[in-house]
DSSP file (Angstrom, degrees, kcal/mol; ACC not computed):
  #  RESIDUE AA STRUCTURE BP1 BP2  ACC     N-H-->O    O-->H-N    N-H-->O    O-->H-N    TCO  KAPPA ALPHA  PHI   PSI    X-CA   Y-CA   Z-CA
    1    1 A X              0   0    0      0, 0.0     2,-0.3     0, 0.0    86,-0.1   0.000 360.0 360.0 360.0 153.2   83.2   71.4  104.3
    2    2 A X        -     0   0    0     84,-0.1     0, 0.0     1,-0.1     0, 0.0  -0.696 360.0 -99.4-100.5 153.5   84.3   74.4  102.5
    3    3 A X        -     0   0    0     -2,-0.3    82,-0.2    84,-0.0    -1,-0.1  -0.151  38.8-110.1 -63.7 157.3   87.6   75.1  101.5
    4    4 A X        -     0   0    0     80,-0.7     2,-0.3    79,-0.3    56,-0.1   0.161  30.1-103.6 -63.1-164.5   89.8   77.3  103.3
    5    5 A X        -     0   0    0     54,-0.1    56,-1.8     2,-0.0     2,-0.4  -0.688  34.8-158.7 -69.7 143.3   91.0   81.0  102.3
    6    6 A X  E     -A   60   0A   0     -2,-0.3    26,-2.5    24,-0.2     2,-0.5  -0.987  12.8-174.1-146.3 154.8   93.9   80.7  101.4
    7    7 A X  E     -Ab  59  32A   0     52,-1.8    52,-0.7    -2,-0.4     2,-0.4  -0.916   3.9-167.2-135.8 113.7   96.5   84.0  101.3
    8    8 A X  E     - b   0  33A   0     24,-2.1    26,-3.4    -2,-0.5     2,-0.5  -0.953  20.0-145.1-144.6 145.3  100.0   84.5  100.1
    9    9 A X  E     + b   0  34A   0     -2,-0.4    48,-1.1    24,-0.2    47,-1.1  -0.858  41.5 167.4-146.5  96.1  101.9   87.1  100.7
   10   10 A X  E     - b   0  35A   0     24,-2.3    26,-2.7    -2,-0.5    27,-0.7  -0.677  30.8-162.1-131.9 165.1  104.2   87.7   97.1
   11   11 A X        -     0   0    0     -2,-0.2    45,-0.0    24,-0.2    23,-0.0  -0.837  37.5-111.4-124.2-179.4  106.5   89.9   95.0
   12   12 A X  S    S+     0   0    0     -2,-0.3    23,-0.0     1,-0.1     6,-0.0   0.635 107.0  44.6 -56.3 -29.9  106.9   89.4   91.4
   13   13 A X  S    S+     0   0    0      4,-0.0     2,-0.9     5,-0.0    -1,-0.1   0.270  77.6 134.1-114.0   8.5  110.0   88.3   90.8
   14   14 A X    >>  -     0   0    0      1,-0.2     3,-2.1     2,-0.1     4,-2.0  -0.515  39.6-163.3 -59.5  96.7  110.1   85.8   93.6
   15   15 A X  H 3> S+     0   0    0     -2,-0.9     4,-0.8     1,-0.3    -1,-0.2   0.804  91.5  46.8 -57.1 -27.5  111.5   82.7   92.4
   16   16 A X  H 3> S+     0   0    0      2,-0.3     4,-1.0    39,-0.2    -1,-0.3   0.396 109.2  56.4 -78.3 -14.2  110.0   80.8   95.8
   17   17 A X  H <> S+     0   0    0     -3,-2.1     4,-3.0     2,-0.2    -2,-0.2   0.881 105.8  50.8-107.1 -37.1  106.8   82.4   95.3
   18   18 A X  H  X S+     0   0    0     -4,-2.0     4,-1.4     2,-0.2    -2,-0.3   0.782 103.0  51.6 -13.0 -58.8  106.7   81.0   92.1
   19   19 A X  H  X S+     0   0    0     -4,-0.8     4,-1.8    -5,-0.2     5,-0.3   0.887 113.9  53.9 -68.9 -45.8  107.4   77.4   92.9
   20   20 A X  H  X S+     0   0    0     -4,-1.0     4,-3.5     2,-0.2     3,-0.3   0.957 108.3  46.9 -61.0 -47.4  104.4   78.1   95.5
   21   21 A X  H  X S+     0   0    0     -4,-3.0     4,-3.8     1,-0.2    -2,-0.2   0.940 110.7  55.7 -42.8 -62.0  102.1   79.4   92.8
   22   22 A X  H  X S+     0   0    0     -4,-1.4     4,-0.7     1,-0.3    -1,-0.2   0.645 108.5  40.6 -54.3 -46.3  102.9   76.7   90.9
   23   23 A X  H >X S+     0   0    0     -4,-1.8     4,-2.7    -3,-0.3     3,-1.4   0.924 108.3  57.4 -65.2 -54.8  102.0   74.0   93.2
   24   24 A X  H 3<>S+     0   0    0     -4,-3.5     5,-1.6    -5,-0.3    -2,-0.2   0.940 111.1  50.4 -57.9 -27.2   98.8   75.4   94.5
   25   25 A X  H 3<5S+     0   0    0     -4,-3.8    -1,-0.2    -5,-0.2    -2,-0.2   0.730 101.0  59.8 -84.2   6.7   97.8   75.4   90.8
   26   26 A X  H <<5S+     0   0    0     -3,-1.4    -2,-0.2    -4,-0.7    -1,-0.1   0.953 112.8  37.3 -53.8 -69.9   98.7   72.2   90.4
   27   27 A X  T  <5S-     0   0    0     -4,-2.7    -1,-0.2     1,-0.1    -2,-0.2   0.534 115.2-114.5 -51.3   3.6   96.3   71.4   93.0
   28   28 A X  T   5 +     0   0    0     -5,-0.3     2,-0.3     1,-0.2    -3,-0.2   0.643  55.2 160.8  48.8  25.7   94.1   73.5   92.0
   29   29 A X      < -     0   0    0     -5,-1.6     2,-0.6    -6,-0.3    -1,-0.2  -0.341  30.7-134.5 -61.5 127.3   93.8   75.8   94.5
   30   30 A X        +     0   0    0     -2,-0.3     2,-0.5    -3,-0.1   -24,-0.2  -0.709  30.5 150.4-108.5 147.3   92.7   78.8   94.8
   31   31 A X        -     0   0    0     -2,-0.6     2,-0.5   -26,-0.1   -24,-0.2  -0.893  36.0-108.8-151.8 166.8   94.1   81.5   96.4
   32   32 A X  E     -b    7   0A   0    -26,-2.5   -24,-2.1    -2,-0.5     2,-0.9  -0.922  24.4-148.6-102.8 100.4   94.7   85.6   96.9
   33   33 A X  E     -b    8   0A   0     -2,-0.5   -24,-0.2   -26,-0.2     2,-0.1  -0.712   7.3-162.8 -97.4 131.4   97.7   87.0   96.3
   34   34 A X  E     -b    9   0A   0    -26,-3.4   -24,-2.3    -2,-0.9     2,-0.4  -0.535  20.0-144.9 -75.6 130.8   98.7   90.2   98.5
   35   35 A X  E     -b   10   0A   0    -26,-0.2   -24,-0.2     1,-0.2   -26,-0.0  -0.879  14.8-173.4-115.3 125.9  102.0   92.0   96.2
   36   36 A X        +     0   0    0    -26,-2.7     3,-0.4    -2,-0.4     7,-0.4   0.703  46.5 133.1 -70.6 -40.0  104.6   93.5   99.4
   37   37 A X  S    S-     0   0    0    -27,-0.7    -2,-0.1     1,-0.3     3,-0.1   0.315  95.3 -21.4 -40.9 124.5  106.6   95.2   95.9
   38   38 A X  S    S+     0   0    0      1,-0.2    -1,-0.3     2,-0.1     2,-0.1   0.857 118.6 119.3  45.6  54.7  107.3   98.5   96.6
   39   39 A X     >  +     0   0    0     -3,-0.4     4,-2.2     2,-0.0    -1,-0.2  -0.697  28.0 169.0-152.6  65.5  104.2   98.1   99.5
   40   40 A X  H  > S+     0   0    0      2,-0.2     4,-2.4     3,-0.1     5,-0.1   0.980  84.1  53.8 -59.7 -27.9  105.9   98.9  103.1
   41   41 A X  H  > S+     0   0    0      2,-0.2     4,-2.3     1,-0.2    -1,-0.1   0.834 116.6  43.4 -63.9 -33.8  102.2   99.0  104.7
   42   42 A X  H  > S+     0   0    0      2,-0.2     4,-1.2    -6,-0.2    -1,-0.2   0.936 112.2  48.1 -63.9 -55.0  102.0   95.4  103.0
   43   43 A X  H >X S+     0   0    0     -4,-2.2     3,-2.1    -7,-0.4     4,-0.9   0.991 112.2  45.4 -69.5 -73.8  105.0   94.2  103.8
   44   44 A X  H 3X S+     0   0    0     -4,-2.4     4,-4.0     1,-0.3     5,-0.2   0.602 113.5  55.0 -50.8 -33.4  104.8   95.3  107.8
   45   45 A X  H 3X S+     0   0    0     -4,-2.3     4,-1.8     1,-0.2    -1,-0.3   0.983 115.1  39.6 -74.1 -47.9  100.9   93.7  107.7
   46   46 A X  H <X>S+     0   0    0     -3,-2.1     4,-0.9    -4,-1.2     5,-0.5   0.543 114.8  50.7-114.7 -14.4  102.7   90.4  106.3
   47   47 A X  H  <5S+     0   0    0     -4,-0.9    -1,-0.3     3,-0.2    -2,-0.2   0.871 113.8  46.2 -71.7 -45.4  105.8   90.8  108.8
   48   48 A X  H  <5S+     0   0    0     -4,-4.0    -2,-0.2    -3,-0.2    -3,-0.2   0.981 117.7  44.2 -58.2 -38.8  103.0   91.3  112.2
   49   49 A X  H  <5S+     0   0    0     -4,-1.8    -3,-0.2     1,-0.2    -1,-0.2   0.963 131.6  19.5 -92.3 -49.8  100.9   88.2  111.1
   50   50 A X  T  <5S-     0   0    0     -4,-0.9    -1,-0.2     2,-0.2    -3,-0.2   0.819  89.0-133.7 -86.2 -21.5  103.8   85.7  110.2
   51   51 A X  S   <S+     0   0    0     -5,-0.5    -4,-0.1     1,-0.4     2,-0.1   0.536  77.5 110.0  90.8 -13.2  106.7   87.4  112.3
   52   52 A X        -     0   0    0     -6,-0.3    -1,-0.4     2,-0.1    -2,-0.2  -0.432  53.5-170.1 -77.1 152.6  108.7   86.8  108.9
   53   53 A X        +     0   0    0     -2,-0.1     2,-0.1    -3,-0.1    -6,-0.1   0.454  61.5  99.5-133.8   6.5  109.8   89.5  106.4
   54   54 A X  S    S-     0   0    0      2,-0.1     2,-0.5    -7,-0.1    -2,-0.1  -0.423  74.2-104.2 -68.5 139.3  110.8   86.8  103.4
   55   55 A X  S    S+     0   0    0     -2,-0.1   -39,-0.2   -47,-0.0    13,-0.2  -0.869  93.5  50.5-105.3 161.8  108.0   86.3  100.5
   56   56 A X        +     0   0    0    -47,-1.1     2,-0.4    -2,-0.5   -46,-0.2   0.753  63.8 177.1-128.1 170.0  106.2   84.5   99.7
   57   57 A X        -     0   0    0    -48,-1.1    10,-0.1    -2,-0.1   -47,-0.1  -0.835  21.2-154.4-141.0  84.9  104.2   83.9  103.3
   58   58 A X  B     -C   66   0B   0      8,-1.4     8,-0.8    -2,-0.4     7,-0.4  -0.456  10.3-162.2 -79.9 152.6  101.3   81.6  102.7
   59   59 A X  E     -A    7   0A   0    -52,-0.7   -52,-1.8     5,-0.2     2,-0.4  -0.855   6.4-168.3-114.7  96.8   98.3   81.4  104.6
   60   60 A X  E    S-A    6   0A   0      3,-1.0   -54,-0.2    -2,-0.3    24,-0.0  -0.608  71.8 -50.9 -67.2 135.0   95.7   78.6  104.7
   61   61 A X  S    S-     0   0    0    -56,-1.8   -54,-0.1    -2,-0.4   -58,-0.0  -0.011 118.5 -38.5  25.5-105.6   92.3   79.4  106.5
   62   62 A X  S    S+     0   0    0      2,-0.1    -1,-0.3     1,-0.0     2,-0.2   0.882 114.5 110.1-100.9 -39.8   94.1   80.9  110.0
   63   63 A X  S    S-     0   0    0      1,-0.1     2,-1.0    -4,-0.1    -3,-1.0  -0.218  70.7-137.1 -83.7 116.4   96.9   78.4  110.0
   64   64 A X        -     0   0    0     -5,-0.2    -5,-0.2    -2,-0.2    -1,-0.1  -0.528  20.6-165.5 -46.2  74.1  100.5   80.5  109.0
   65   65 A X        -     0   0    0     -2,-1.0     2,-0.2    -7,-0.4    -1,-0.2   0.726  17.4-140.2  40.9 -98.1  102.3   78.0  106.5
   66   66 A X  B     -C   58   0B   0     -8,-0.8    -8,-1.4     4,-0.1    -1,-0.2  -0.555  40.5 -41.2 103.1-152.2  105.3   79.4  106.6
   67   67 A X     >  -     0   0    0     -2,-0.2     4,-0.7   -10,-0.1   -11,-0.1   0.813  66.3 -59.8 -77.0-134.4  107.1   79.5  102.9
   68   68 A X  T  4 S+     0   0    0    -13,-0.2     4,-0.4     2,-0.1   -12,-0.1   0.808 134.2  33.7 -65.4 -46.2  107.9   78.1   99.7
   69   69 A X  T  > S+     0   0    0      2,-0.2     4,-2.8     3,-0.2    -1,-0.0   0.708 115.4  56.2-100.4 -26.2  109.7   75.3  101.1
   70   70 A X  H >> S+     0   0    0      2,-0.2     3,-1.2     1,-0.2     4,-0.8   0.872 111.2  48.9 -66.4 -99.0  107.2   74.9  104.4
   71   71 A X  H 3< S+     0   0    0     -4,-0.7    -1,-0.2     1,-0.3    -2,-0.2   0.384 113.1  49.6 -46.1 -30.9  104.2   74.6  101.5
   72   72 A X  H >> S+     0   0    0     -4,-0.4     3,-9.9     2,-0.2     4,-1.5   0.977 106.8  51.5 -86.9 -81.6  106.5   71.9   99.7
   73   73 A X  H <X S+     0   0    0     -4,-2.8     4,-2.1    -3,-1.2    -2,-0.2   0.766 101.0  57.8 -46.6 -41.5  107.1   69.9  102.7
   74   74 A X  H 3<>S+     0   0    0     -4,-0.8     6,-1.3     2,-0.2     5,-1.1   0.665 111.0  53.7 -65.4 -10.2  103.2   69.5  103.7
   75   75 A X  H X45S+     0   0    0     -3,-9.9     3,-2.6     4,-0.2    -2,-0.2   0.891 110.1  44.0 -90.7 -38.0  103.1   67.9  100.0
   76   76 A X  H 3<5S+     0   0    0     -4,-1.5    -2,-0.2     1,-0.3    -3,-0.2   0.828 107.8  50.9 -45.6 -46.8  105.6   65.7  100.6
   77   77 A X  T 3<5S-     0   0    0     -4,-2.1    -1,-0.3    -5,-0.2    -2,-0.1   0.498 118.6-107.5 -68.4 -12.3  104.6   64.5  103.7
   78   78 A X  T < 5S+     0   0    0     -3,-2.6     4,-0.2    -4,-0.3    -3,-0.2   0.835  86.5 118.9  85.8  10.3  100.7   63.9  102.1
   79   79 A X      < +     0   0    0     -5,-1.1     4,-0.4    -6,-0.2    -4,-0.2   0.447  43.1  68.0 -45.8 -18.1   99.5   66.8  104.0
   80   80 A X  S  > S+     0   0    0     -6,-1.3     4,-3.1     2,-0.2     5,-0.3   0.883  88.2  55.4 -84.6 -48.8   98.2   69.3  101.9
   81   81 A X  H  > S+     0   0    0      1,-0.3     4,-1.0     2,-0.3    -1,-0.2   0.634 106.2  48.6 -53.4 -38.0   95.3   68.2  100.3
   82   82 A X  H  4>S+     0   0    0      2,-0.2     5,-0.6    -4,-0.2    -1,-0.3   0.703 119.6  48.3 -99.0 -20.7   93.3   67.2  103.3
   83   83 A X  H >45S+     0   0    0     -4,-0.4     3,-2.1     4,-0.2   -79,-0.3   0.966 115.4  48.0 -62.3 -56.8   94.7   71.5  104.6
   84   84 A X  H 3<5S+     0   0    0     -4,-3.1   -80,-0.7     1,-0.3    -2,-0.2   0.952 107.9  50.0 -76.5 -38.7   93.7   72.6  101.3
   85   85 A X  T 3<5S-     0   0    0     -4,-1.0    -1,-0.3    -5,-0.3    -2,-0.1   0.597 118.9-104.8 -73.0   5.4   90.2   70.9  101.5
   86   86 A X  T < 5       0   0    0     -3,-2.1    -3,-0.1     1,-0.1    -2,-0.1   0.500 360.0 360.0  77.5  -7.6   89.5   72.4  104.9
   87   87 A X      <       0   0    0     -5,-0.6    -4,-0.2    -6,-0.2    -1,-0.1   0.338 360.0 360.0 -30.4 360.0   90.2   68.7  107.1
């Protein structure tokens, strides 16, 4: 199976979108990130689709994430790998 898409929803200077980068390259994951900075149309696309207006707002294939700390907690729990591998 192929691996998802996967979509995050950043600024630059986001210390939580950071710690997310940082784990999905741990895993190696690859992924697209969408910049909100100084982006209102950007920001408002990443406010309809999660209902959040915090970055970073990750997306795996369709399923909504949620954040930094959401993304963290699916490693902890031994979840992620078999999301990020499309299971």
């Amino acid at each position: 199976m192929a691996a998802p898409t996967i979509e995050m929803y950043t600024t630059s200077w986001c210390g939580y979108c950071e710690r997310a980068r940082q784990l999905l390259d741990r895993k190696g994951a690859v992924y697209t990130e969408i910049s909100v900075e100084g982006d209102p149309a950007r920001r408002a696309e990443m406010s309809e689709r999660s209902g959040r207006r915090t970055v970073p707002q990750i997306f795996i294939g369709a399923r909504h994430v949620g954040g930094a700390d959401e993304l963290t907690e699916l490693e902890q729990r031994g979840e992620l790998d078999a999301l990020l591998a499309g299971a």
